[in-house]
VOZA-51910 format. One record per residue (C-alpha): residue in three letters; residue number from 1; x, y, z. Coordinates in steps of 0.25 Angstrom, whole numbers. Layout:
! VOZA-51910
+------+------+-------+-------+-------+
| resn | resi |     u |     v |     w |
+------+------+-------+-------+-------+
|  ALA |  NUM |     X |     Y |     Z |
...
+------+------+-------+-------+-------+
END
This chain:
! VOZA-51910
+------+------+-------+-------+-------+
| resn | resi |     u |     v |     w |
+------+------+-------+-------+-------+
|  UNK |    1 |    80 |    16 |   -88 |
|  UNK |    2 |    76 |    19 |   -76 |
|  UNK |    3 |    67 |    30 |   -81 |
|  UNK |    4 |    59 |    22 |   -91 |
|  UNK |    5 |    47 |    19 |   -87 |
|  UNK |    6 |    44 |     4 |   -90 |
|  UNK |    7 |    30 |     3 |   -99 |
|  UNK |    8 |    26 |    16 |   -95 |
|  UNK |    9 |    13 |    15 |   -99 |
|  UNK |   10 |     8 |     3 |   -94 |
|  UNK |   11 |     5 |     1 |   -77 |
|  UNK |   12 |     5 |    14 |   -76 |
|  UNK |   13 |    -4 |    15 |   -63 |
|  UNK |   14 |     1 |     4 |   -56 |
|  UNK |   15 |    15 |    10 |   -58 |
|  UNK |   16 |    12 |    21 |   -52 |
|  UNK |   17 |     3 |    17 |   -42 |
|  UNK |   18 |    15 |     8 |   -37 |
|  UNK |   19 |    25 |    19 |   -39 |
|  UNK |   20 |    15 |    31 |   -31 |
|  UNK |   21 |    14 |    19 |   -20 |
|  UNK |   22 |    27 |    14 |   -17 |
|  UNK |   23 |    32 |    29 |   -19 |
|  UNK |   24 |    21 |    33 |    -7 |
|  UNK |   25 |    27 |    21 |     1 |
|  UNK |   26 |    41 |    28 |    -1 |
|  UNK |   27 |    38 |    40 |     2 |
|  UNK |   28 |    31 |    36 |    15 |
|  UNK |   29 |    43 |    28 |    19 |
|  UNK |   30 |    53 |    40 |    17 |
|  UNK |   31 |    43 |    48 |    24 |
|  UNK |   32 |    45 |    39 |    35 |
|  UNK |   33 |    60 |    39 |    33 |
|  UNK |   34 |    60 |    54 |    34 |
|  UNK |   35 |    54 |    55 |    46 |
|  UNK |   36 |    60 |    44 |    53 |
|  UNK |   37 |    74 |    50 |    50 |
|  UNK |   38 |    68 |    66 |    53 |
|  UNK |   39 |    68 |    59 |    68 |
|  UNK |   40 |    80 |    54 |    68 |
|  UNK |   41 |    84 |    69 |    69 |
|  UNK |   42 |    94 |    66 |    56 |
|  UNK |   43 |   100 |    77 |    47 |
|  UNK |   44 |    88 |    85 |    38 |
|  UNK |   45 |    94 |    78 |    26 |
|  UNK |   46 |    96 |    65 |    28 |
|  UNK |   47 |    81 |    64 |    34 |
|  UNK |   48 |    75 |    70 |    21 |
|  UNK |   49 |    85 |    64 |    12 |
|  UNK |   50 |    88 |    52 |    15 |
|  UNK |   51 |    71 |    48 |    13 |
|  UNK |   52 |    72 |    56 |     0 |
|  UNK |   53 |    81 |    48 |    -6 |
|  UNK |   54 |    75 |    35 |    -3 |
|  UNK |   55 |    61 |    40 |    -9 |
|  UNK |   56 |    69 |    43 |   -21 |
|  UNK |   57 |    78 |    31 |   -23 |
|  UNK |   58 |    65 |    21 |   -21 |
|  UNK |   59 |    55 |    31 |   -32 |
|  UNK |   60 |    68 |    25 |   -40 |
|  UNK |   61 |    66 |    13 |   -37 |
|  UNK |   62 |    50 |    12 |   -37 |
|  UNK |   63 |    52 |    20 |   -52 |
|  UNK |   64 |    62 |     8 |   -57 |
|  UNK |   65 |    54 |    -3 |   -50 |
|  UNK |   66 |    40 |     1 |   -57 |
|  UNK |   67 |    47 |     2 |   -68 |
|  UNK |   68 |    53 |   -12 |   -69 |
|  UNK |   69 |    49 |   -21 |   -79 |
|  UNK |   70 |    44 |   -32 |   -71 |
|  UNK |   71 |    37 |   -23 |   -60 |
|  UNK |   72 |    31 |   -13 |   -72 |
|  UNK |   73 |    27 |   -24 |   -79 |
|  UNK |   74 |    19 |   -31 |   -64 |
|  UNK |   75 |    13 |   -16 |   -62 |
|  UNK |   76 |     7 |   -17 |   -77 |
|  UNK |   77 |     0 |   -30 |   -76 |
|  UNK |   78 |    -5 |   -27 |   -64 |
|  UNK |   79 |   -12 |   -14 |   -68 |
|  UNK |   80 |   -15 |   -22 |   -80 |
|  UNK |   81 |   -24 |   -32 |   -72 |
|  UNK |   82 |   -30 |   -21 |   -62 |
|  UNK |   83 |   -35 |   -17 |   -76 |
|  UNK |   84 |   -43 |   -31 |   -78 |
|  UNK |   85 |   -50 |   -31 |   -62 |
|  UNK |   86 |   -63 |   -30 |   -62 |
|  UNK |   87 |   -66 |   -21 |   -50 |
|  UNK |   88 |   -79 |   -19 |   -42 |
|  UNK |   89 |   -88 |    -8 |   -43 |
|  UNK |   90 |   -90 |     2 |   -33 |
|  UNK |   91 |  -102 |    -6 |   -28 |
|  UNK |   92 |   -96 |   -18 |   -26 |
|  UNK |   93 |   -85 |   -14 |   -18 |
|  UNK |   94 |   -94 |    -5 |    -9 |
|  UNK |   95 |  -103 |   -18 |    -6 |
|  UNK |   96 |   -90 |   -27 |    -5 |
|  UNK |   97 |   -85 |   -17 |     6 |
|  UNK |   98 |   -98 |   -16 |    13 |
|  UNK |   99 |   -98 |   -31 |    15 |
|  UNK |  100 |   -84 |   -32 |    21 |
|  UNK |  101 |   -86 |   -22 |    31 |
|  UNK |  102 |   -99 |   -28 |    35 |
|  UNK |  103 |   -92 |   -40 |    35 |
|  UNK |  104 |   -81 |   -34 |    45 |
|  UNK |  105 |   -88 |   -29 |    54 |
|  UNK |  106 |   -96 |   -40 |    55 |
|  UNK |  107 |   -84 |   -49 |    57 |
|  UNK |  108 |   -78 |   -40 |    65 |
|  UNK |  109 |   -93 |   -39 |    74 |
|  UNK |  110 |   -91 |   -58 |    76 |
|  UNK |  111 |   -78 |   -56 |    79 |
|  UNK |  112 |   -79 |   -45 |    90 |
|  UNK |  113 |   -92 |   -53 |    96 |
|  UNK |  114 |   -84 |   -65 |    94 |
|  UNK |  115 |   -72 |   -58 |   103 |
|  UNK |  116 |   -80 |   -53 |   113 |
|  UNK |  117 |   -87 |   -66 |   116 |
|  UNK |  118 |   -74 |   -74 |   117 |
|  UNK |  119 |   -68 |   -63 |   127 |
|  UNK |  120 |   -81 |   -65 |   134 |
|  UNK |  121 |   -80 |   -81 |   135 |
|  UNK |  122 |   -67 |   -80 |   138 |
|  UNK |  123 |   -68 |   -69 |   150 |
|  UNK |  124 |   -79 |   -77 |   157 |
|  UNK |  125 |   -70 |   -90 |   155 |
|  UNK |  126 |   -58 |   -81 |   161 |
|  UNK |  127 |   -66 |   -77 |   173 |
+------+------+-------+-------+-------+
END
């Protein structure tokens, strides 16, 4: 059972997409692990071993998780409804991006002037 994979052919990209990221999240994690315990001047095999084993024991775990029922079955309608979104053309996003960074730096322009006229009211009150 644990091998089957559950509607193999449908959410296919979301499943692996999740699967390639929480598996780059582990990995990461017992990278960490194996470093953290390579300090601790512990024995060869318990540092590379010990991070290993957990890497395995939760790719299990991810495996049977993507391929439970109710979770397979979330991944599928959710691939299934990015497939209805309409998304913006290229043009848009670049006109949509120019606008927000202007608008940032010009927010960011008030808030600086407005700082440095507060700091100099309140230096001359200070004084």
């Amino acid at each position: 059972m644990l091998t089957q994979i559950y509607k193999p052919g449908q959410g296919k990209y979301t499943r692996l997409g999740t699967g390639f990221s929480v598996a780059v999240v582990v990995a990461f994690g017992c990278w960490r692990l194996y470093m953290m315990l390579a300090a601790a001047d512990l024995s060869l095999w318990i540092t590379t071993m010990v991070p290993v084993v957990i890497f395995v024991a939760l790719s299990v775990v991810t495996y049977w998780l993507l391929n439970k029922p109710s979770v397979a079955d979330f991944l599928i309608a959710a691939e299934g409804e990015l497939k209805k979104v309409n998304w913006s053309s290229r043009k848009e996003v670049a006109v949509s991006t120019l606008v927000v960074i202007i608008v940032v730096v010009a927010m960011g322009a008030l808030l600086g002037a407005t700082d440095l006229i507060f700091s100099l009211i309140f230096r001359r009150l200070l004084m």
